[in-house]
C-alpha positions as CSV (number, residue, x, y, z in Angstrom):
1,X,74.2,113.7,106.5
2,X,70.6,113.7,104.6
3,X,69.3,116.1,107.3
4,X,71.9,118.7,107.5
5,X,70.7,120.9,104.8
6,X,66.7,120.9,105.8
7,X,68.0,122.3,109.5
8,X,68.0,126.0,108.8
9,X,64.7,126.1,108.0
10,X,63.9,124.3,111.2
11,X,65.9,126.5,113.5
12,X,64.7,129.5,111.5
13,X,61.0,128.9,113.0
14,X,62.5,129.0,116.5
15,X,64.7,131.6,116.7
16,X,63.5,135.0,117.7
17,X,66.1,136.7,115.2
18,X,64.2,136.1,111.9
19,X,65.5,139.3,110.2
20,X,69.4,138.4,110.6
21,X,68.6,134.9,109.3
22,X,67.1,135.9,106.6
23,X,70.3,137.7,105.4
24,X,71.9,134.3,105.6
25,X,70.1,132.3,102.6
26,X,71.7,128.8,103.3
27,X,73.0,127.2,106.6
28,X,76.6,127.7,105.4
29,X,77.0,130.6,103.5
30,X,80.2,132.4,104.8
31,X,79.8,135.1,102.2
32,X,77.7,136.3,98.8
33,X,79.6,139.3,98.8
34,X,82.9,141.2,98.4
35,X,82.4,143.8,100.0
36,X,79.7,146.0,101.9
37,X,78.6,149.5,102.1
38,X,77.9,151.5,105.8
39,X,76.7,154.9,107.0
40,X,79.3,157.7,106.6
41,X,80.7,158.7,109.6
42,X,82.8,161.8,110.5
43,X,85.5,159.4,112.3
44,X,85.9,156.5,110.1
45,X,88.1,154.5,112.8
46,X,85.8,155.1,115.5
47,X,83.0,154.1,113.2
48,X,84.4,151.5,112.2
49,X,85.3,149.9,115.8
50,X,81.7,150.8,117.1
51,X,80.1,149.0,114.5
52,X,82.2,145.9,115.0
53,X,81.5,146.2,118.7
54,X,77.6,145.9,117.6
55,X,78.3,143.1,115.0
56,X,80.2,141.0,117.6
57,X,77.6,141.5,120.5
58,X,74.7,140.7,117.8
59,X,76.9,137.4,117.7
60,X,77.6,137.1,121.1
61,X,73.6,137.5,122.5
62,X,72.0,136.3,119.2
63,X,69.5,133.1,120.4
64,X,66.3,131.9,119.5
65,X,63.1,129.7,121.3
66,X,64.3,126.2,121.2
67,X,64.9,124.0,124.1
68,X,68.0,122.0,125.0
69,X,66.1,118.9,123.8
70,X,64.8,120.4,120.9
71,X,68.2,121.0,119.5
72,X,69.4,117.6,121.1
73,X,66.8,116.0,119.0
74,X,68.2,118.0,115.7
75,X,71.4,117.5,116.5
76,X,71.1,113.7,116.3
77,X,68.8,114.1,113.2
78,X,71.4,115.9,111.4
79,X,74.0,113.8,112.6
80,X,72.1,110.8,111.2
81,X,71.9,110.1,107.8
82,X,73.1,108.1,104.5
83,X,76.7,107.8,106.3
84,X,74.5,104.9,108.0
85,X,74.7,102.4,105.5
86,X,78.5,102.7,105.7
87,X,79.3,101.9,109.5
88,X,78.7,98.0,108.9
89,X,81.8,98.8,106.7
90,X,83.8,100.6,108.8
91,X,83.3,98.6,111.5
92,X,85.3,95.9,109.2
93,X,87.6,97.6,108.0
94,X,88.7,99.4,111.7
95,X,88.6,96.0,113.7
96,X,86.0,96.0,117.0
97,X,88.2,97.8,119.4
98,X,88.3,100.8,117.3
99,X,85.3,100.6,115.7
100,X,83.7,100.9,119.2
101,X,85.8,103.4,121.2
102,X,86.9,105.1,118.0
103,X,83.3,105.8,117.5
104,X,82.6,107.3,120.8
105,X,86.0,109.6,120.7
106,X,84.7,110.8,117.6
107,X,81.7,112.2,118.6
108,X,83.5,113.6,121.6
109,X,86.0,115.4,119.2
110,X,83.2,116.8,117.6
111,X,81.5,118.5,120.8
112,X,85.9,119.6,121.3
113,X,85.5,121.4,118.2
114,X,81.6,122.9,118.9
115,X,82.5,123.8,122.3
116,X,86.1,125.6,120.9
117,X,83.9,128.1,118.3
118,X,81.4,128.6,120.9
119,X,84.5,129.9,122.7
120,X,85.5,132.1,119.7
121,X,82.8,133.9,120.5
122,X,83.9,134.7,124.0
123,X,87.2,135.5,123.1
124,X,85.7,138.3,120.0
125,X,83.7,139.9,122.6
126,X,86.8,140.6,125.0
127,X,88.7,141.8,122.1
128,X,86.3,143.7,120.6
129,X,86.2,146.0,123.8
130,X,89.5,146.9,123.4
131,X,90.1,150.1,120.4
132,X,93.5,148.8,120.4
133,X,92.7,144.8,119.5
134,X,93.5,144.3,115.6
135,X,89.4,143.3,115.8
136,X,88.1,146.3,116.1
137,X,90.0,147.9,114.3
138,X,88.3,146.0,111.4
139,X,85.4,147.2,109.3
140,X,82.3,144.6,109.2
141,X,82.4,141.9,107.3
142,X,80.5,141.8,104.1
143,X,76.8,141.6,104.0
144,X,75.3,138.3,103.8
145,X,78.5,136.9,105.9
146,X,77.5,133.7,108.4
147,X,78.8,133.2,112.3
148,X,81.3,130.8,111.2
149,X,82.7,133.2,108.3
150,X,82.7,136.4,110.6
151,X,85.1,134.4,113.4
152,X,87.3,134.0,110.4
153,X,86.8,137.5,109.2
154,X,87.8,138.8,112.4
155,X,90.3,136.6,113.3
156,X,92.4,136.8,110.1
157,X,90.9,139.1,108.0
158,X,89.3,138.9,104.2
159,X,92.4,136.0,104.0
160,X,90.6,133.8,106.3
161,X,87.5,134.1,105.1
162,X,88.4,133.7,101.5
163,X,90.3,130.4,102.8
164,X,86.8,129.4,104.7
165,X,85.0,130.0,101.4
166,X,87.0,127.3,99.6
167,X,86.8,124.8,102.2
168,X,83.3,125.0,102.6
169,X,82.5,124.7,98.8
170,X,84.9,121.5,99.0
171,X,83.0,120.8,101.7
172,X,79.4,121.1,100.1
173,X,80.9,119.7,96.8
174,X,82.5,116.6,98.4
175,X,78.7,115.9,100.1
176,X,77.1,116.4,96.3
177,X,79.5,113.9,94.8
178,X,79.0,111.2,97.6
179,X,75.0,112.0,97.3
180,X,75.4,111.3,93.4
181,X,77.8,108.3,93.4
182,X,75.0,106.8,96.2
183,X,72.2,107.7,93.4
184,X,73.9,106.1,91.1
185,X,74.7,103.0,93.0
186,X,71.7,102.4,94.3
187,X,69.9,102.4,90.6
188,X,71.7,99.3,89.9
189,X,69.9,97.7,92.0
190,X,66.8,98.5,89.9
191,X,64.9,98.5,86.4
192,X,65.7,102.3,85.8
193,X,69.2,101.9,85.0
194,X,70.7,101.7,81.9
195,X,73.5,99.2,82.8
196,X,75.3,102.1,81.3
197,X,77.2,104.6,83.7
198,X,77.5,107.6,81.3
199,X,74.1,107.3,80.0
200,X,72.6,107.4,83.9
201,X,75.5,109.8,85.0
202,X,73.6,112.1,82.1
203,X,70.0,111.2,82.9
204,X,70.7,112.1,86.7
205,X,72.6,115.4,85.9
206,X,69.3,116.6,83.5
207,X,66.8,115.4,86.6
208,X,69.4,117.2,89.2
209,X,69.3,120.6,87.1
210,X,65.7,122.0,87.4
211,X,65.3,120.6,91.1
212,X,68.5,123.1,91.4
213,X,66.4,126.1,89.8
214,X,63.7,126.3,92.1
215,X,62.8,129.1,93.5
216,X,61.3,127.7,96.6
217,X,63.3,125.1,98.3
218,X,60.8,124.4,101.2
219,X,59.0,121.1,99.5
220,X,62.4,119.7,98.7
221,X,63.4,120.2,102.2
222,X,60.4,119.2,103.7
223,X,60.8,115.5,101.5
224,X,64.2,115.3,102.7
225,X,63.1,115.2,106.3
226,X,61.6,112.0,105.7
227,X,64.9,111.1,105.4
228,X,65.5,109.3,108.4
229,X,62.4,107.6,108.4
230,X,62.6,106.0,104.6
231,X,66.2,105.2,106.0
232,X,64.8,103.9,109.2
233,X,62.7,101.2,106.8
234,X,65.3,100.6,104.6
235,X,67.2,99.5,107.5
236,X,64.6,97.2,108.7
237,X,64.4,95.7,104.9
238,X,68.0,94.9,105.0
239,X,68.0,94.1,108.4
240,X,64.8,91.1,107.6
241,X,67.0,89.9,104.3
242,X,70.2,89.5,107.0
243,X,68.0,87.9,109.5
244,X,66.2,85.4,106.7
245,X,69.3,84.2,105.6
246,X,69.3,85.9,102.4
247,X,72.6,84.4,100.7
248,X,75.6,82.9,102.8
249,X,75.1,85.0,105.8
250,X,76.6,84.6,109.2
251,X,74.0,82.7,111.2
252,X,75.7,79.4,110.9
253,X,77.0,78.6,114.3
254,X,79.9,76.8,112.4
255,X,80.7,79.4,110.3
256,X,83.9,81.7,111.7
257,X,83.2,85.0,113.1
258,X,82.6,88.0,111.2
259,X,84.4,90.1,113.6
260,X,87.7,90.7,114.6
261,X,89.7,93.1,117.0
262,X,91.9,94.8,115.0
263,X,91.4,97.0,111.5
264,X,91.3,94.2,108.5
265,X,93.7,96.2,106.4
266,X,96.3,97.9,108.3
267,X,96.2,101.7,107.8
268,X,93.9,101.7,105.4
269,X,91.5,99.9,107.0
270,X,92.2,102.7,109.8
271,X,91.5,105.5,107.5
272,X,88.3,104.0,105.6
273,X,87.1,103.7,109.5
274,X,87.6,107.0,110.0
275,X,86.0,108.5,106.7
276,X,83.2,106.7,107.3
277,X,82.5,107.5,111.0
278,X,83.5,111.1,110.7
279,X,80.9,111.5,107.8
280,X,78.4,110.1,110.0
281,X,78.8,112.9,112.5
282,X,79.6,116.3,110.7
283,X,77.8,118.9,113.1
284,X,80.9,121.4,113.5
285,X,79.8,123.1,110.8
286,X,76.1,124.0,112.0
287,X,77.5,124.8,114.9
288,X,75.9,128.7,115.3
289,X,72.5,127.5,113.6
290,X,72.6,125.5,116.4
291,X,73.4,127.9,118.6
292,X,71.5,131.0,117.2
293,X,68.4,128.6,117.6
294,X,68.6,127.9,121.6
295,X,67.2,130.0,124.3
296,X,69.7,129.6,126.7
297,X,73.0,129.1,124.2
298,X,75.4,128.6,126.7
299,X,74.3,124.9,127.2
300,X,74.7,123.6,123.6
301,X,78.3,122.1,124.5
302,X,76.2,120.0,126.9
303,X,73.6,119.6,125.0
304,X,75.7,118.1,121.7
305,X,78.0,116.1,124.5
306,X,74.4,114.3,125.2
307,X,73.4,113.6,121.8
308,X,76.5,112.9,120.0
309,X,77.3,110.2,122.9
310,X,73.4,108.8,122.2
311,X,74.1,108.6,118.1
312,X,77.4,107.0,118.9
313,X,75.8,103.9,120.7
314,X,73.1,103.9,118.4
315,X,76.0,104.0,115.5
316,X,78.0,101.5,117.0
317,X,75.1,99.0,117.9
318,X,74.1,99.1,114.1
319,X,78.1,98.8,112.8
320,X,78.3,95.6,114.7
321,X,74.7,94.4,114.7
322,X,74.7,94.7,110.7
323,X,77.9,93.3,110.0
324,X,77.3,89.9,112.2
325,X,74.1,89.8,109.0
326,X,76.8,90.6,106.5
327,X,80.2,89.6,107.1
328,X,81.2,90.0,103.7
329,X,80.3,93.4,103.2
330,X,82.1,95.3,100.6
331,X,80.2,98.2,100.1
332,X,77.2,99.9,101.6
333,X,74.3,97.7,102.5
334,X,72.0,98.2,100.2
335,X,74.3,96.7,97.5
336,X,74.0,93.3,100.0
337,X,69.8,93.5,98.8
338,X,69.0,90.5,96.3
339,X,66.5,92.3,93.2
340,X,63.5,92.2,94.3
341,X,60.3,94.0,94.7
342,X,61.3,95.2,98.6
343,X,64.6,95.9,97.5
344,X,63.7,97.5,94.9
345,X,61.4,99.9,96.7
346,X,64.0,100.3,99.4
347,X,66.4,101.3,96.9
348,X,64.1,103.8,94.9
349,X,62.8,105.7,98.3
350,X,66.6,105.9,99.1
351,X,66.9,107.7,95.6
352,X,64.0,110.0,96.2
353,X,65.7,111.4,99.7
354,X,68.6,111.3,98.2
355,X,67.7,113.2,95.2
356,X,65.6,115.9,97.5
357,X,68.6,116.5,99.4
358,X,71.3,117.2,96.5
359,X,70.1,120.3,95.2
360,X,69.7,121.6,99.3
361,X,73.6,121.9,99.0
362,X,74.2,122.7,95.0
363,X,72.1,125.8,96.1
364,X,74.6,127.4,98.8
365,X,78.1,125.9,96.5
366,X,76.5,128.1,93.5
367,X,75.5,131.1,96.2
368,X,78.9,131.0,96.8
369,X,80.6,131.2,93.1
370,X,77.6,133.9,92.8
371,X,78.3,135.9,95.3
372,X,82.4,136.2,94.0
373,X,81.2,136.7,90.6
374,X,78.4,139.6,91.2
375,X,78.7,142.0,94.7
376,X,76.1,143.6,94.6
377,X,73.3,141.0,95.9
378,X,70.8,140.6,93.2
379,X,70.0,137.6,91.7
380,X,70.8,137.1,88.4
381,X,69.1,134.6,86.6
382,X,71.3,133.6,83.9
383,X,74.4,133.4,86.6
384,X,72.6,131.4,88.9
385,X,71.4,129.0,85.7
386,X,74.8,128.5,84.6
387,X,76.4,128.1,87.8
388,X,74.1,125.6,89.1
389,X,74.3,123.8,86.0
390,X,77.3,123.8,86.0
391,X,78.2,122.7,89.6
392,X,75.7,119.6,88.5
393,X,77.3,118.4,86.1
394,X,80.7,119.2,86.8
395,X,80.0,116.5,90.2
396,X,78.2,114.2,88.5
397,X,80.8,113.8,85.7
398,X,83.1,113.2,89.2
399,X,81.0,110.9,90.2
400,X,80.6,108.7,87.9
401,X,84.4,108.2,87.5
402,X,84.5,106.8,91.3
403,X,84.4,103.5,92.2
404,X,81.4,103.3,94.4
405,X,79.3,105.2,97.3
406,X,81.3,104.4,100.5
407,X,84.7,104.6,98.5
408,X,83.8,108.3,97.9
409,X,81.9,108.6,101.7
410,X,85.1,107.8,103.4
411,X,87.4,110.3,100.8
412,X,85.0,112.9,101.9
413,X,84.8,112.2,105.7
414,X,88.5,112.2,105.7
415,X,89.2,115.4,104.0
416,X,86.8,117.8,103.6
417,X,84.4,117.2,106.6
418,X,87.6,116.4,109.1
419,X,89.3,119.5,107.8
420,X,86.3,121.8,108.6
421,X,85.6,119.9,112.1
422,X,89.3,119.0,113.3
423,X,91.6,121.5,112.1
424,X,89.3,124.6,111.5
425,X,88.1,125.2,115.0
426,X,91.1,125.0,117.0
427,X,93.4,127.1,114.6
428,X,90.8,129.9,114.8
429,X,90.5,129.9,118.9
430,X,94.3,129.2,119.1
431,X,94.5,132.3,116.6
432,X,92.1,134.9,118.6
433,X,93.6,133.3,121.9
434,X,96.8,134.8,120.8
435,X,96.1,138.1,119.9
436,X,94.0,138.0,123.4
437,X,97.5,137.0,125.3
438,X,99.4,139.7,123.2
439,X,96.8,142.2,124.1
440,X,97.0,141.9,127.2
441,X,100.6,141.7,127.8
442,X,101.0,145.1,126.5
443,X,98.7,146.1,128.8
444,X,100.1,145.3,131.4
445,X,102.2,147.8,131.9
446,X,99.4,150.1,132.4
447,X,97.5,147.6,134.6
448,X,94.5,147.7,132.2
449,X,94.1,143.9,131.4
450,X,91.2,143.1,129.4
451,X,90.5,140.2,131.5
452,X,92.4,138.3,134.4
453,X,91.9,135.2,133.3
454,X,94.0,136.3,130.1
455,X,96.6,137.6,132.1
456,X,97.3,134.4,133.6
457,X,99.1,131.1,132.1
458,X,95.7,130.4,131.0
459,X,95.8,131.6,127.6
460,X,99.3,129.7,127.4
461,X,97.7,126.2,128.2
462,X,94.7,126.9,126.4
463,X,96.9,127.5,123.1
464,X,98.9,124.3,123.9
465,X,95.6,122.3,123.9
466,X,94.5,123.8,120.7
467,X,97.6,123.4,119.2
468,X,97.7,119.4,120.1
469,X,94.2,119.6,119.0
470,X,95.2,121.6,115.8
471,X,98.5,118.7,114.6
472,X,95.9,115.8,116.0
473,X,93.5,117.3,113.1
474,X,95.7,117.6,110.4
475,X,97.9,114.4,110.7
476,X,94.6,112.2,110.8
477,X,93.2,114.1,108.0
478,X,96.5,114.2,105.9
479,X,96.9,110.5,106.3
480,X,93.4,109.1,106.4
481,X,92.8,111.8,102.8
482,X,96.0,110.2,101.3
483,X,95.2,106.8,101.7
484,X,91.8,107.1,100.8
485,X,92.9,108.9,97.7
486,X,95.0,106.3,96.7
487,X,92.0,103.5,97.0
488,X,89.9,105.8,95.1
489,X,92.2,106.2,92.1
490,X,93.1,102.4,91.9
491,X,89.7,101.5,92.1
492,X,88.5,104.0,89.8
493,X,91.4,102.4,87.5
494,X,90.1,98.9,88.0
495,X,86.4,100.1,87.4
496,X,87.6,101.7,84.2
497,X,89.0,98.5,82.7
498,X,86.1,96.6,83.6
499,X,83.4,98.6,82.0
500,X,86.1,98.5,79.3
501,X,85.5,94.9,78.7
């Protein structure tokens, strides 16, 4: 995921909507604001509907100048990122056969859940052309408020969006923490460290700080794009230290099979599987910057279907392909490296992306807190200090309690990232579905249906889909979260009593 926060500024270069996307100061901000100010208007219901008619068609026709392969290629790029050096992992701990078709349904249930907001937007513009839809008979939603936020505005009111708000600063959060137990994993591995975890847990919080504070984050985004080449060499480092025989590695023809069909571990190995490879994907979320970037919109479910299918062979070729040069693999790869000058240097660039691409999301968590804490969209430097200071050191204080980078990776994957991308998307179409279906039940009495494919058992199908889609979600999540959990606090326990001895 080391590309995901650089996209915005991307997509803000081809869309042909600068001045909206300017209002939206991160890729994910939902909302900065509590609430927003209009013209006066001499019928405040009809005012209020029209200008929710606008705000939904702005949403509806909103597109940039990109090509479908442009946003093919960023939505592989922001797919791809440090979740890479945990799919040797996973593909031990989930067996072959799931690794492999696992991997490929997972990037399928990710174009589901695109495709299903895309849809939201459909179903707000039907409702919204109805003065008696609960839609429009909302006011806008505050200023500042993102594509993703405004479905759940609409849909369920200040509730939902409020609800949105947390998850996405779990979300962002969980991403920090994993970025920062990486950081501090991958410094052990070097001369910088100072074979003390506190000590570099506080070093990395006082470098993380100012890189938060700046004012311009183009040159930190700009390094982070480098991202997936550094990775792309760090890669072929450990790939040459796998294929030299570096250790007891697996190229003895006598030596049993690193592989086997079934997960190593039962459940758990199901769920550190799925972590992992849901972490690797995580595009849900971008799903409108995506979107709002493309000249012809309506083809980004085909589009992502494309490239999420191409990063899944790619994904599963490098699972298998780096776990036949590591069969022992506990961790990410780079903790395989010997120390070394090459190692070393793989590990350090690793640190500088890595480093680059933290702050990218502290910015938008603080923005958040911000924007609950002051409504009236100024920026207040001593707010902003303390609450991305604070955000800082609050996660690196979590994450040097963890046991290690793919421990945390596969927590996060399995709760925050699957709860925005599995459970978030259907709920909300199942949701405006609904009040679609109810709309148009009552009026059709009057022979005035909204639409006829609503009027049908259409709606009712489509709500049965998203609500097998919608218990699908949560039971993996729920499970895969809980189990997860559970390694992290007994490995957290067992890392505890070692650096107690």
């Amino acid at each position: 995921m080391t590309d995901r926060s650089s996209f915005v500024e991307e997509t803000e270069d081809m869309t042909s909507s600068g001045e909206a996307h300017q209002r939206e100061r991160s890729p994910l901000l939902l909302s900065t604001a509590k609430s927003s100010s209009y013209m006066d208007y001499s019928d405040p219901e009809s005012a209020s509907s029209t200008a929710t008619a606008s705000d939904i068609l702005l949403l509806v026709t909103r597109k940039g100048a990109a090509s479908s392969k442009n946003v093919g290629v960023n939505l592989a790029k922001t797919a791809a990122g440090t979740g890479i050096l945990a799919l040797p992992f996973a593909c031990q701990q989930g067996g072959l056969i799931l690794f492999v078709f696992g991997t490929i349904i997972i990037a399928l249930w990710n174009v589901f859940s695109l495709s299903r907001l895309c849809d939201c937007l459909t179903l707000l513009l039907e409702l919204g052309k109805s003065p008696h839809s609960k839609i429009s008979q909302r006011s806008p939603p505050p200023a500042g408020t993102a594509t993703l936020g405004k479905i759940a505005y609409y849909a369920l009111g200040d509730f939902g969006l409020i609800v949105l708000d947390i998850m996405l600063l779990l979300l962002l959060s969980g991403i920090v923490i994993a970025y920062e137990a990486a950081i501090l994993s991958f410094s052990k591995g070097t001369p910088f460290t100072t074979h003390n975890n506190l000590i570099d847990a506080l070093i990395l919080a006082i470098l993380l700080v100012p890189l938060c504070l700046v004012e311009d984050m183009s040159s930190l985004s700009k390094l982070s794009r480098f991202g997936l080449i550094i990775l792309g060499m760090t890669m072929l480092v450990t790939a040459g230290y796998g294929v030299t025989g570096y250790g007891q590695r697996n190229l003895d023809s006598n030596k049993e099979t690193p592989f086997h069909w079934l997960p190593s571990d039962g459940l758990a190995g199901v769920s550190h599987w799925f972590g992992c490879v849901v972490f690797g994907f995580g595009i849900v979320p971008l799903t409108f910057n995506f979107r709002e970037s493309m000249s012809q919109p309506e083809y980004l479910p085909n589009t992502a279907m494309i490239s999420m299918l191409l990063v899944a062979s790619a994904y599963i070729l490098l699972g298998v392909g780096f776990l036949n040069l590591y069969p022992d693999i506990q961790d990410d790869v780079l903790s395989e490296l010997p120390v070394g000058w090459l190692a070393t240097l793989a590990r350090l660039a690793m640190i500088v992306v890595v480093m680059a691409t933290a702050p990218l999301l502290v910015v938008p968590c603080a923005e958040i807190v911000e924007g609950k804490i002051h409504d009236d969209g100024q920026v207040h430097p001593t707010s902003q200090l303390l609450a991305r200071s604070a955000i800082s050191f609050i996660t690196v204080a979590i994450s040097v309690t963890l046991p290690g980078f793919v421990s945390v990776l596969a927590f996060v994957g399995s709760f925050s990232v699957a709860l925005v991308s599995f459970c978030v998307p259907p709920f909300l179409h199942w949701v405006l579905l609904r009040q679609m279906f109810e709309l148009n039940h009552q009026q059709s009495l009057d022979n005035n249906c909204l639409s006829q494919q609503y009027h049908s058992t259409y709606p009712v199908r489509m709500m049965m889909v998203d609500a097998v889609a919608l218990l699908v979600g949560v039971a993996a999540t729920v499970v895969s979260t809980l189990i997860t959990c559970n390694n992290l606090i007994h490995s957290g326990e067992r890392k505890g009593t070692a650096n107690r001895m």
